[in-house]
C-alpha positions as a Markdown table, in Angstrom:
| # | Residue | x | y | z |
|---|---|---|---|---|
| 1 | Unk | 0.0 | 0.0 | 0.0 |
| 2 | Unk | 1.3 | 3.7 | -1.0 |
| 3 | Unk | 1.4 | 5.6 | 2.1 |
| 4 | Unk | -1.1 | 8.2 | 0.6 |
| 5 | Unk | -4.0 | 5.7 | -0.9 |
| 6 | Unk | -7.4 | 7.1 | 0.0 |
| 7 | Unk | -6.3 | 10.8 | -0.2 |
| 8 | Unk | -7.9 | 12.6 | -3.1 |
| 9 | Unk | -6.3 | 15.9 | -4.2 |
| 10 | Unk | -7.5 | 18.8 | -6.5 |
| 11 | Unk | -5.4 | 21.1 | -8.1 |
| 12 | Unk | -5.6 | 24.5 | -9.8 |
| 13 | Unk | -2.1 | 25.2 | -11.6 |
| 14 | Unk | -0.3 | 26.3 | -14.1 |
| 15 | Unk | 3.6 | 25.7 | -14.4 |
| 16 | Unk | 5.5 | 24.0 | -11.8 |
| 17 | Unk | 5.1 | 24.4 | -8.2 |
| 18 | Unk | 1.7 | 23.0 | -7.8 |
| 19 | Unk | 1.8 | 20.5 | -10.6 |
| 20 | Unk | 5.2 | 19.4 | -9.1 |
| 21 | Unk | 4.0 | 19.5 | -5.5 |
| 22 | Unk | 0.7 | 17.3 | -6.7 |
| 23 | Unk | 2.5 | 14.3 | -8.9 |
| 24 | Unk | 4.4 | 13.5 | -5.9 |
| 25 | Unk | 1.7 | 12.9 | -3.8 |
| 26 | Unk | 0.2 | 11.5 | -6.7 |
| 27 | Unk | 3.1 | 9.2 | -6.9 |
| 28 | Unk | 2.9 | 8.1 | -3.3 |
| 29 | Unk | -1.1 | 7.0 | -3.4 |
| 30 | Unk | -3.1 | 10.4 | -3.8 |
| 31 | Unk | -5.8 | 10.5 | -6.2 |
| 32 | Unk | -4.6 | 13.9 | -8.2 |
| 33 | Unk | -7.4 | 15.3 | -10.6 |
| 34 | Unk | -5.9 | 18.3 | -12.3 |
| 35 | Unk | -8.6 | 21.0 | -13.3 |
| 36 | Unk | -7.7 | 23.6 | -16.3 |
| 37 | Unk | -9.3 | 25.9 | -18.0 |
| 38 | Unk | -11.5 | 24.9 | -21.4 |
| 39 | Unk | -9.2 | 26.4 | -24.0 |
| 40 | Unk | -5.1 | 26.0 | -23.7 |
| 41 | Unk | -5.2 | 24.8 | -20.5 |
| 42 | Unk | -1.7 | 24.6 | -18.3 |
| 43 | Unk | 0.4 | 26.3 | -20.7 |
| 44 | Unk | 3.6 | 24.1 | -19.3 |
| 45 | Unk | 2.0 | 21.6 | -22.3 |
| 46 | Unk | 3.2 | 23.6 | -24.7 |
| 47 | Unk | 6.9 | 24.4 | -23.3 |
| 48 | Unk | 9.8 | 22.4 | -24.7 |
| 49 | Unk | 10.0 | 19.3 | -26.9 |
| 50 | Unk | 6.9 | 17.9 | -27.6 |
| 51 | Unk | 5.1 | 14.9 | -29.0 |
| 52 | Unk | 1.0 | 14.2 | -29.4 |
| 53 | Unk | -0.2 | 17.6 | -27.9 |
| 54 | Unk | 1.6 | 17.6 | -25.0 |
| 55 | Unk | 5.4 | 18.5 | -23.9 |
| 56 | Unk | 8.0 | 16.4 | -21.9 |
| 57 | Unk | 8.1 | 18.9 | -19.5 |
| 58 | Unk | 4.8 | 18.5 | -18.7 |
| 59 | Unk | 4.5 | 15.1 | -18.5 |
| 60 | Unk | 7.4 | 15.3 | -15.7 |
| 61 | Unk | 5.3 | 17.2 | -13.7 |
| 62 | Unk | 2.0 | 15.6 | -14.2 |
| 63 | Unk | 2.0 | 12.0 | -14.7 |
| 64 | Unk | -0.3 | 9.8 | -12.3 |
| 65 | Unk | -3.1 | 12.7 | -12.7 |
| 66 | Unk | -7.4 | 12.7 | -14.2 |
| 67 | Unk | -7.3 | 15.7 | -15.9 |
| 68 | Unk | -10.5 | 17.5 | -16.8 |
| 69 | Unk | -11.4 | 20.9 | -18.3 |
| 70 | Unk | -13.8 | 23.2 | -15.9 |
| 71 | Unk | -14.8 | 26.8 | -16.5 |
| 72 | Unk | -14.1 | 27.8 | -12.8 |
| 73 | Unk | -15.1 | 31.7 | -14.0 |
| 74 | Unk | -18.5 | 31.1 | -14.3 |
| 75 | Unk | -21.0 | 29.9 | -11.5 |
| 76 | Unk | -22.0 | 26.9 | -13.0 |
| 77 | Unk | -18.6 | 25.7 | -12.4 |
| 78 | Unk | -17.6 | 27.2 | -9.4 |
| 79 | Unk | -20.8 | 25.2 | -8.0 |
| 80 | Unk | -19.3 | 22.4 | -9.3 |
| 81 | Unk | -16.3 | 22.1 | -7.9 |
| 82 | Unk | -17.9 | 23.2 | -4.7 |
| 83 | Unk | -19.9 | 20.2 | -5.1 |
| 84 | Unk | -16.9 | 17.8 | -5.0 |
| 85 | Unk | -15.4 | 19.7 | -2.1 |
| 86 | Unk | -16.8 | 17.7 | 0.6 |
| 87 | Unk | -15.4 | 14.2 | -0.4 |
| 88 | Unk | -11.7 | 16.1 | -1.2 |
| 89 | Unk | -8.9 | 15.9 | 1.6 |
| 90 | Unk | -6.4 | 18.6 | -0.6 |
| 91 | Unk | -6.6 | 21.5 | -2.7 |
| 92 | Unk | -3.5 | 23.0 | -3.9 |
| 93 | Unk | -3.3 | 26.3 | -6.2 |
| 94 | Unk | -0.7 | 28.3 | -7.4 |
| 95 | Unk | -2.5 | 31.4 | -8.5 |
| 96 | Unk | -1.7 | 34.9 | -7.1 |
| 97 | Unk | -3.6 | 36.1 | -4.0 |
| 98 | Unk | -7.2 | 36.5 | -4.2 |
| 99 | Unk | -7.9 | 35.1 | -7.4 |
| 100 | Unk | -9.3 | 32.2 | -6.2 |
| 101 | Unk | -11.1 | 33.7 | -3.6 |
| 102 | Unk | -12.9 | 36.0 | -6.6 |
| 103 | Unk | -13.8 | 32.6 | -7.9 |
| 104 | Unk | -15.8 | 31.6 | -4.5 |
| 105 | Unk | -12.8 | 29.3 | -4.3 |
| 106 | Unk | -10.8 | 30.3 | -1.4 |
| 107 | Unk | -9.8 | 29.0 | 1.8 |
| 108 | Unk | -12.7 | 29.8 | 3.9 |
| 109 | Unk | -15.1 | 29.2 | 1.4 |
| 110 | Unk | -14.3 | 25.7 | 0.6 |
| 111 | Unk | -13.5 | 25.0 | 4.3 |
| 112 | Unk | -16.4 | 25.9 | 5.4 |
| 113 | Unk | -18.1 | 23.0 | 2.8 |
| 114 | Unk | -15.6 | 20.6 | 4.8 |
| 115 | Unk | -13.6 | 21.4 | 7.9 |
| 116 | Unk | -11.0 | 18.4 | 7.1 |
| 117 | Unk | -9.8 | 20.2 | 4.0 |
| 118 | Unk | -5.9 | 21.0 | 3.3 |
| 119 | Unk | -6.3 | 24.0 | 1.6 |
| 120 | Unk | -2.7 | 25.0 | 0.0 |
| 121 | Unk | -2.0 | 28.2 | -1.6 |
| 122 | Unk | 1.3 | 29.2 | -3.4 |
| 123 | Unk | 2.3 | 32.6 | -4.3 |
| 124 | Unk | 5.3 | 33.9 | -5.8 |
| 125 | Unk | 5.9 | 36.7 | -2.7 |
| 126 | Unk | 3.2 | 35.9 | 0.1 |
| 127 | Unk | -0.3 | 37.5 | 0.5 |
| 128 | Unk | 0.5 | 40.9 | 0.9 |
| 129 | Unk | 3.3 | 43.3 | 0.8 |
| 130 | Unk | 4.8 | 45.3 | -1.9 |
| 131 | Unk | 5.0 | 42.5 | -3.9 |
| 132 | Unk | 2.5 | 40.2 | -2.9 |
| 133 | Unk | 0.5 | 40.5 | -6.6 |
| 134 | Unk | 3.6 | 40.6 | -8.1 |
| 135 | Unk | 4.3 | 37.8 | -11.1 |
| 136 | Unk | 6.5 | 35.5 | -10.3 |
| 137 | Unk | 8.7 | 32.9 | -12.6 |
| 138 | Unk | 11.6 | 30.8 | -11.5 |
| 139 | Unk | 14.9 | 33.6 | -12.4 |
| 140 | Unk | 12.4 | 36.4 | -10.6 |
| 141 | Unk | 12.7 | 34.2 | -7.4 |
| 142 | Unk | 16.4 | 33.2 | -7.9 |
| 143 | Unk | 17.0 | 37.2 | -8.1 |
| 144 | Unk | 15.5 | 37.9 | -5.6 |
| 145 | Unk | 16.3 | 34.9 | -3.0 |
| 146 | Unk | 19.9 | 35.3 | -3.1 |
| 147 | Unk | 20.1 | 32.0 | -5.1 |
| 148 | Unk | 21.9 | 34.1 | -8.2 |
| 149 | Unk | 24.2 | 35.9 | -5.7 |
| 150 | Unk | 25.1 | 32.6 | -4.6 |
| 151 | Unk | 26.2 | 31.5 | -7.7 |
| 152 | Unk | 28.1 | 33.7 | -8.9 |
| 153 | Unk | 31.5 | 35.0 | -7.9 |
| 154 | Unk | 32.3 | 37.9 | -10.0 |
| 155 | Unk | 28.7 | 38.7 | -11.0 |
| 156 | Unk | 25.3 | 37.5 | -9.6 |
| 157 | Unk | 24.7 | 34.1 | -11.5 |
| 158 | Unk | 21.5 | 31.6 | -12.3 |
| 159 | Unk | 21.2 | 27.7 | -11.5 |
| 160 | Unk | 20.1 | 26.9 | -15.0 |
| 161 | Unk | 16.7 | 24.7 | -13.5 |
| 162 | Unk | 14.0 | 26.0 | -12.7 |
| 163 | Unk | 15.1 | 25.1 | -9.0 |
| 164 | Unk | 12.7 | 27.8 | -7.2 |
| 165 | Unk | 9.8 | 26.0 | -8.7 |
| 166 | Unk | 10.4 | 22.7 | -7.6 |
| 167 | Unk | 12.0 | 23.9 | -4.3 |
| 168 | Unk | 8.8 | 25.5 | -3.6 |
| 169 | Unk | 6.9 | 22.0 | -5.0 |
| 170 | Unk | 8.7 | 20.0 | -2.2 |
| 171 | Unk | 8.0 | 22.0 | 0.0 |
| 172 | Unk | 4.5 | 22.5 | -0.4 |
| 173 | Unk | 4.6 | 18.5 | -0.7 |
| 174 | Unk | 6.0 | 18.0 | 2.7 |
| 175 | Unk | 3.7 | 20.6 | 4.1 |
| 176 | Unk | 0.7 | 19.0 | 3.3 |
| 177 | Unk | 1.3 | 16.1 | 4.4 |
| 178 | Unk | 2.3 | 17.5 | 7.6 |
| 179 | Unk | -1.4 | 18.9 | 7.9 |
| 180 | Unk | -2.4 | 15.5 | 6.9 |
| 181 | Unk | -0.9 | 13.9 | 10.0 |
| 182 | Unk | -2.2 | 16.9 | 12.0 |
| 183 | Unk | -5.3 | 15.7 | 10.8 |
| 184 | Unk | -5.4 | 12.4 | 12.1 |
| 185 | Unk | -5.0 | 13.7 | 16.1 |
| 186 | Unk | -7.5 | 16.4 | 15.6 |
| 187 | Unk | -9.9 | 15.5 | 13.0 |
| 188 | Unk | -9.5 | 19.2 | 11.3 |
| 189 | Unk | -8.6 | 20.7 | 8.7 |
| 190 | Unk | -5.7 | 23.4 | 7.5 |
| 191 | Unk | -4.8 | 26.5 | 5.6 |
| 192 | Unk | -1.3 | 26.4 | 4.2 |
| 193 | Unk | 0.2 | 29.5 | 2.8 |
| 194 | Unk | 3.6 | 29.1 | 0.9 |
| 195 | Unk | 5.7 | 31.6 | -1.4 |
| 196 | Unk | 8.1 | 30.9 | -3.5 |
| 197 | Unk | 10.7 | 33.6 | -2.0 |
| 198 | Unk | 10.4 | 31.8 | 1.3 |
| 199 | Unk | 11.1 | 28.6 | 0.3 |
| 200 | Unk | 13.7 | 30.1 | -1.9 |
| 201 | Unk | 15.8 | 31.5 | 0.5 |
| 202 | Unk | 14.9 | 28.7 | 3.2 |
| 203 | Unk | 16.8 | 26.3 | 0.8 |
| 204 | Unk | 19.8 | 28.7 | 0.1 |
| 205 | Unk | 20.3 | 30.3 | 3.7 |
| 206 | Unk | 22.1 | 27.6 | 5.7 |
| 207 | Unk | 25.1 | 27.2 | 3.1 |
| 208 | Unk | 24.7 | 30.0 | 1.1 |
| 209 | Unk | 24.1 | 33.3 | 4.0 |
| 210 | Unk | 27.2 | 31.7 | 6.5 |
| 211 | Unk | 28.3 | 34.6 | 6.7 |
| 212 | Unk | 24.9 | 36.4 | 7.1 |
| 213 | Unk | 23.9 | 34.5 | 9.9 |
| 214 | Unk | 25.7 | 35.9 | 13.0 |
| 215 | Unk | 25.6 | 39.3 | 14.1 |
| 216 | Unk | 28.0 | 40.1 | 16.7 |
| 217 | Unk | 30.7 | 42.4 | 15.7 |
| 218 | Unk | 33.4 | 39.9 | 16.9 |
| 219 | Unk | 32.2 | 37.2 | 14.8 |
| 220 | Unk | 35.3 | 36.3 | 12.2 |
| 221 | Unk | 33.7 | 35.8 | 8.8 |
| 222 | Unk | 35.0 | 32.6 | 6.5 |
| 223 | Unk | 35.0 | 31.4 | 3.1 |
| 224 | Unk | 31.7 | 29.6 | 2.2 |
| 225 | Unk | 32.0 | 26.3 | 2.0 |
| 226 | Unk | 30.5 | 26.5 | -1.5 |
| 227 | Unk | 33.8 | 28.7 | -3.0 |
| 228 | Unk | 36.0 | 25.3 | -1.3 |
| 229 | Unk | 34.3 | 22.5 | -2.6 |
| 230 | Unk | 32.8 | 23.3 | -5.8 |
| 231 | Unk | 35.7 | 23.8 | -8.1 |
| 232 | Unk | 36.4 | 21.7 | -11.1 |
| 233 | Unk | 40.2 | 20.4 | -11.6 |
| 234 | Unk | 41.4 | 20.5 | -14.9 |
| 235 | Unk | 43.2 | 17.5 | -15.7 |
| 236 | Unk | 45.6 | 16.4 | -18.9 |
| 237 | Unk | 42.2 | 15.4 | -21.2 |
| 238 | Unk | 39.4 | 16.7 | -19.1 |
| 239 | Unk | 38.2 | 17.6 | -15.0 |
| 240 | Unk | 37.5 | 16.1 | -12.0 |
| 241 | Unk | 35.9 | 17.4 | -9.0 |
| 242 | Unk | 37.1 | 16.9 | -5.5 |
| 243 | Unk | 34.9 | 17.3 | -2.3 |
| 244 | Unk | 37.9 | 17.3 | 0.8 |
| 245 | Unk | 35.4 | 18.7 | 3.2 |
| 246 | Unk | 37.3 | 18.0 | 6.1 |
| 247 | Unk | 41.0 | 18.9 | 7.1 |
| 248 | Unk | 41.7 | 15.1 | 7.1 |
| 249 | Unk | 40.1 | 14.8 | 3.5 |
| 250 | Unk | 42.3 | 17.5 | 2.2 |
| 251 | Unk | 45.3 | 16.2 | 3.9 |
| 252 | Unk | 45.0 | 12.6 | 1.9 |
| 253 | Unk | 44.2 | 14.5 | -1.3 |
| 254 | Unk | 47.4 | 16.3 | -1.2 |
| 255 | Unk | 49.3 | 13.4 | -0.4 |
| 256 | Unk | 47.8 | 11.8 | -3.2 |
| 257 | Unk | 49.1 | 13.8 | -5.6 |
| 258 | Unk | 52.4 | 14.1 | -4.5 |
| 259 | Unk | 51.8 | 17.1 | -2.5 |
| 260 | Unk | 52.4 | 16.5 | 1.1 |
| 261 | Unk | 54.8 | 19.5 | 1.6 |
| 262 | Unk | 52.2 | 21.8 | 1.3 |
| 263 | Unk | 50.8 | 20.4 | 4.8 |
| 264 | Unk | 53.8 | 22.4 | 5.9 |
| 265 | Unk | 54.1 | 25.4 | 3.6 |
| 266 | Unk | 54.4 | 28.6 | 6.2 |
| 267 | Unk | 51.7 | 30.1 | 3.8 |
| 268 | Unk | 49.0 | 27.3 | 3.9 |
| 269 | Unk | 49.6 | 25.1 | 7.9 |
| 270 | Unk | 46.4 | 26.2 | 9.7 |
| 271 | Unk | 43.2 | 26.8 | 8.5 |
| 272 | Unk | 43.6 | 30.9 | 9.0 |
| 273 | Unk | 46.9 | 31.1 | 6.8 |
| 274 | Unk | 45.3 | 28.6 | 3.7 |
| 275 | Unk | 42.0 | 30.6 | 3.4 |
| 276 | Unk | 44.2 | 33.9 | 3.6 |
| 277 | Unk | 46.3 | 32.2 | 0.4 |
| 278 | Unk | 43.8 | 30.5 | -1.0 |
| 279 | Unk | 44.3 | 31.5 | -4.8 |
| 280 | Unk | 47.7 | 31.0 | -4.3 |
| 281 | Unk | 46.9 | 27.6 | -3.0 |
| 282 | Unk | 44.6 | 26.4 | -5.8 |
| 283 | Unk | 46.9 | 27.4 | -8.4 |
| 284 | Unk | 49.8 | 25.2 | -7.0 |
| 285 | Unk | 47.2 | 22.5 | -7.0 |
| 286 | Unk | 45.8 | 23.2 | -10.3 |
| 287 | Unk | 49.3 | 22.8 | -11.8 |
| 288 | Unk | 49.9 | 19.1 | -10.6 |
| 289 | Unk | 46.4 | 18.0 | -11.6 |
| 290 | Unk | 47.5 | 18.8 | -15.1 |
| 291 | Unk | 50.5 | 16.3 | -15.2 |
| 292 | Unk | 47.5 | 13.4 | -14.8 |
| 293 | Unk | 44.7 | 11.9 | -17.0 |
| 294 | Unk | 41.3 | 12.2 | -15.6 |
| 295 | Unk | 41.4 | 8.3 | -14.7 |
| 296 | Unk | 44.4 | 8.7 | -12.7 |
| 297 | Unk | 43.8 | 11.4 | -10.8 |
| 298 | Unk | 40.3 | 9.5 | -9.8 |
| 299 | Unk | 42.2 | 6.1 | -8.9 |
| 300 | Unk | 44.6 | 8.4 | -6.7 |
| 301 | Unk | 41.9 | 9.8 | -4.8 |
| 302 | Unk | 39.8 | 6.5 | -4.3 |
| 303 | Unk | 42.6 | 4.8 | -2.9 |
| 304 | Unk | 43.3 | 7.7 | -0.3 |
| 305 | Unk | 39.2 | 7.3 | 0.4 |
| 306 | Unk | 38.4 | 10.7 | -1.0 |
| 307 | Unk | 35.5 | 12.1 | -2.5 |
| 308 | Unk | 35.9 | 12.5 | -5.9 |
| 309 | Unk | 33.9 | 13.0 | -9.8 |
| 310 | Unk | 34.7 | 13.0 | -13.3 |
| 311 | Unk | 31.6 | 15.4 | -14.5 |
| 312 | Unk | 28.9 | 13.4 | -16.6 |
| 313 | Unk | 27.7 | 14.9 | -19.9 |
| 314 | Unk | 23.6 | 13.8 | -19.7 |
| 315 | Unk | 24.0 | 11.3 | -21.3 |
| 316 | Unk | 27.1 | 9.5 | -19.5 |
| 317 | Unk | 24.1 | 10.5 | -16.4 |
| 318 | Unk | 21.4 | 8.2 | -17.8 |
| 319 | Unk | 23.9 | 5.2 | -18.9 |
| 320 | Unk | 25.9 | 5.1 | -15.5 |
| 321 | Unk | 25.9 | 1.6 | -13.5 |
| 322 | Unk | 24.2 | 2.8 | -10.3 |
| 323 | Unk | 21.1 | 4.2 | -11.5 |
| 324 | Unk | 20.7 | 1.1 | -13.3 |
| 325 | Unk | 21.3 | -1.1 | -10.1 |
| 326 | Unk | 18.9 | 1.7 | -8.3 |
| 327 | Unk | 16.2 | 1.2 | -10.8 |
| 328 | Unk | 15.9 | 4.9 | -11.0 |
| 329 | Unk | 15.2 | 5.1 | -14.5 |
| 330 | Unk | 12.0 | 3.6 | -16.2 |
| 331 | Unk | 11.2 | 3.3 | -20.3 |
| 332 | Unk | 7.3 | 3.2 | -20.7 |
| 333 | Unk | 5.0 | 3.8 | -23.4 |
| 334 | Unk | 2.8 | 6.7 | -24.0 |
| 335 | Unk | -0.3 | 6.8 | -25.9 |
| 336 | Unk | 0.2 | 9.9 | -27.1 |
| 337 | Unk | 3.8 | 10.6 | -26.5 |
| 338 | Unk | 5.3 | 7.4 | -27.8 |
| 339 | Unk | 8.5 | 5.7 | -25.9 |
| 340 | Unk | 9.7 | 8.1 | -23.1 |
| 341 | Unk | 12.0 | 8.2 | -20.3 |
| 342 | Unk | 10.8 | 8.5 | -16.8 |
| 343 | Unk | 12.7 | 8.9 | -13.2 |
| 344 | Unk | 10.8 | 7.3 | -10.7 |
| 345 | Unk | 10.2 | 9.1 | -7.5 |
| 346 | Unk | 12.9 | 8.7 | -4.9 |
| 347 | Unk | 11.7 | 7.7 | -1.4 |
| 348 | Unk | 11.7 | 4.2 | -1.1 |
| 349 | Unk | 8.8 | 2.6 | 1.4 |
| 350 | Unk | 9.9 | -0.6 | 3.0 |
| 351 | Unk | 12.6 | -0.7 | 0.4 |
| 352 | Unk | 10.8 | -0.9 | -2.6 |
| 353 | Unk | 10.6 | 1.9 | -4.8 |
| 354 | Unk | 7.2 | 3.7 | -6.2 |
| 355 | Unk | 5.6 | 2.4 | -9.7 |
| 356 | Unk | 5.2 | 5.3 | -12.0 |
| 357 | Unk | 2.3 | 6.7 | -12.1 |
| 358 | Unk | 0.5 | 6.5 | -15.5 |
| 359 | Unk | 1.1 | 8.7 | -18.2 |
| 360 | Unk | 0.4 | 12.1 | -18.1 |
| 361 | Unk | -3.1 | 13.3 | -19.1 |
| 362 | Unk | -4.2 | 14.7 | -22.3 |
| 363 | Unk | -6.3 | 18.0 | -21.9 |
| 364 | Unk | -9.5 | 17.4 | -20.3 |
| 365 | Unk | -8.7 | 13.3 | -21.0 |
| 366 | Unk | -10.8 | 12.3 | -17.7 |
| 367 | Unk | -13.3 | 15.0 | -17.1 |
| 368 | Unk | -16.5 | 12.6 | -17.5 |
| 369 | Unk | -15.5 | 10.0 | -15.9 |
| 370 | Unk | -14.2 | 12.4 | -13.2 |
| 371 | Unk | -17.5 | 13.8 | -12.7 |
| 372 | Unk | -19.1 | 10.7 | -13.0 |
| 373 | Unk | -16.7 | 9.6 | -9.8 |
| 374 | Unk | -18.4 | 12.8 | -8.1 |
| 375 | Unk | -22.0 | 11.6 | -8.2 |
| 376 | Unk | -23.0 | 13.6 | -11.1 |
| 377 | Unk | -25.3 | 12.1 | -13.9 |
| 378 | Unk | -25.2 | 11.8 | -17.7 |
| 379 | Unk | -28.0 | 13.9 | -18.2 |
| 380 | Unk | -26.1 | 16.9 | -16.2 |
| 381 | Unk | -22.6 | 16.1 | -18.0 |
| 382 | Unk | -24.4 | 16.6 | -21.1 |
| 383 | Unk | -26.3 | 20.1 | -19.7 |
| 384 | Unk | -22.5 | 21.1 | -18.4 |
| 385 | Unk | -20.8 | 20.2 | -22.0 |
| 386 | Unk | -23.5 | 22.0 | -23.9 |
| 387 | Unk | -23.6 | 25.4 | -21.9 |
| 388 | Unk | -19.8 | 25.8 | -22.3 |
| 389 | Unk | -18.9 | 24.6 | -18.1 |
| 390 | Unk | -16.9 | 21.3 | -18.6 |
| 391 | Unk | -15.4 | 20.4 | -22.7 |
């Protein structure tokens, strides 16, 4: 049994965060019925390569899900889904504030139809402030979070994935089912408000704002551990990375290569006197790795029990032994979409890891037999279809 079997989620979305934040639960049990709009629908459908209507990137954010096609602007289908509300545990939206509560759709509304509802809203800022109506897309957020300052050394730089979106997507997954184990001791309900910023710089701060963090004027600032550890090292044909996170690490790494009298350089023996030199330092280093292949320099450092990487292309990524031993990656067949590649969801219950859910929906693929599900007739599916509600 998935550990969320019996949960039955509705989401409002477009792009990421939500549609993210809802296949994982999907994946793990939930029931996820994605409503959309009658025209385009989520316009993440449309991003990217595609195949049969529908993009990869959406179906990597929405596989598992019943899709179906709702005009929630109009009363007959804001009755509607307040209709279904009472036998749904989740509702998760990613509009901007007070959209859906113009829609009759908002937190207290809905709660009010059924006290045990987990009613999630995301918003790029929060729900007020300056910039609490605000657009917000993925680079907005890493602007603004610090992410891009992170980055970059010289100049502000971006993580090239749409990281903020599917920081904010875990997130908003964890939370909810947080308020669904609240649930279970108290029998009620909750309203979850999430923005991207916060969950944005939540993920960055611990690493990333070291040297924000304390405020006493006799605190000694230090390099981030991010400007140690993530260098590449060039070697004779290619690079190898090298994670010596800990003195002892980057005392065997040295030795490794041949360069034990560092350890007692007058410029480099403690840990004040290296990060003082540290370009100096990295430059003799950079010099030795040279002299070796990339293969060598990797066999030096396993034998001294040091972390180390030769950097996969994508491709190298998907053919490497261990996801293959991990069963990470899955080849199924779409109905629309042909042969694709799918990564199945990491946690692992009792050891075994989650099925893929099945394919991703086509626009408005399930919405009779959604509504059907929900106690509504033929006759009214028909009314609903011809008055321009459901398609």
């Amino acid at each position: 049994m998935r550990p969320l079997e019996g949960v039955t989620v509705l989401e409002f979305s477009t792009m990421i965060t939500a549609s993210f934040a809802a296949m994982q639960m999907c994946e793990q049990g939930a029931r996820v019925i994605k409503v959309e709009p009658l025209n385009a629908g989520d316009p993440m459908r449309y991003i990217g390569a595609s195949k049969g209507g529908i993009s990869s990137l959406f179906a990597n954010c929405n596989r598992g899900k019943e899709a179906i096609r709702i005009d929630i602007t109009t009363e007959t289908g804001q009755a509607l889904i307040q209709e279904m509300i009472p036998t749904v545990d989740v509702v998760i939206h990613n509009f901007r504030p007070g959209v859906m509560d113009k829609h009759g759709l908002g937190s207290e509304a809905l709660r009010a139809l059924n006290p045990r509802l987990i009613y999630t809203a995301i918003s790029g800022f929060g729900t007020t402030g300056p910039k609490s109506k605000s657009p917000a897309y993925d680079p907005i957020i890493q602007a603004q979070s610090g992410i891009t300052a992170t980055q970059g050394k010289e100049e502000p730089a971006f993580f090239r994935s749409l990281i903020c979106d599917k920081i904010t997507a875990y997130t908003a997954c964890q939370a909810v089912t947080s308020a669904l184990f609240l649930r279970e001791k108290t029998g009620e309900g909750q309203h979850i408000d999430l923005s991207m910023l916060d969950a944005a710089l939540f993920f960055i701060f611990p690493d990333g704002f070291q040297n924000h963090t304390l405020l006493d004027e006799d605190v000694a600032p230090q390099p981030l551990l991010i400007d140690i550890l993530y260098d590449l090292n060039v070697t004779k044909d290619s690079a190898v990375t090298i994670s010596a996170g800990t003195a002892d690490m980057q005392m065997r790494s040295l030795i490794a290569m041949g360069l034990e009298h560092l350890l007692v350089d007058e410029r480099f023996n403690s840990m004040e006197k290296l990060v003082a030199n540290i370009d100096v330092f990295k430059s003799l280093v950079a010099a030795e790795y040279l002299k070796y292949t990339t293969e060598e320099v990797i066999a030096k450092m396993e034998a001294a029990d040091v972390p180390c990487a030769r950097c996969l292309d994508k491709d190298e990524v998907l053919a490497q032994e261990q996801l293959k031993v991990n069963g990470s990656v899955e080849i199924i067949d779409h109905p629309l979409m042909g042969s694709m590649r799918v990564v199945k969801a990491p946690p692992r219950f009792g050891g075994e890891p989650l099925t893929p859910g099945a394919p991703s929906p086509d626009h408005g693929q399930h919405t009779r037999q959604v509504l059907t599900s929900f106690s509504v007739d033929n006759d009214r599916i028909e009314k609903l279809i011809n008055d321009g509600t459901i398609s």
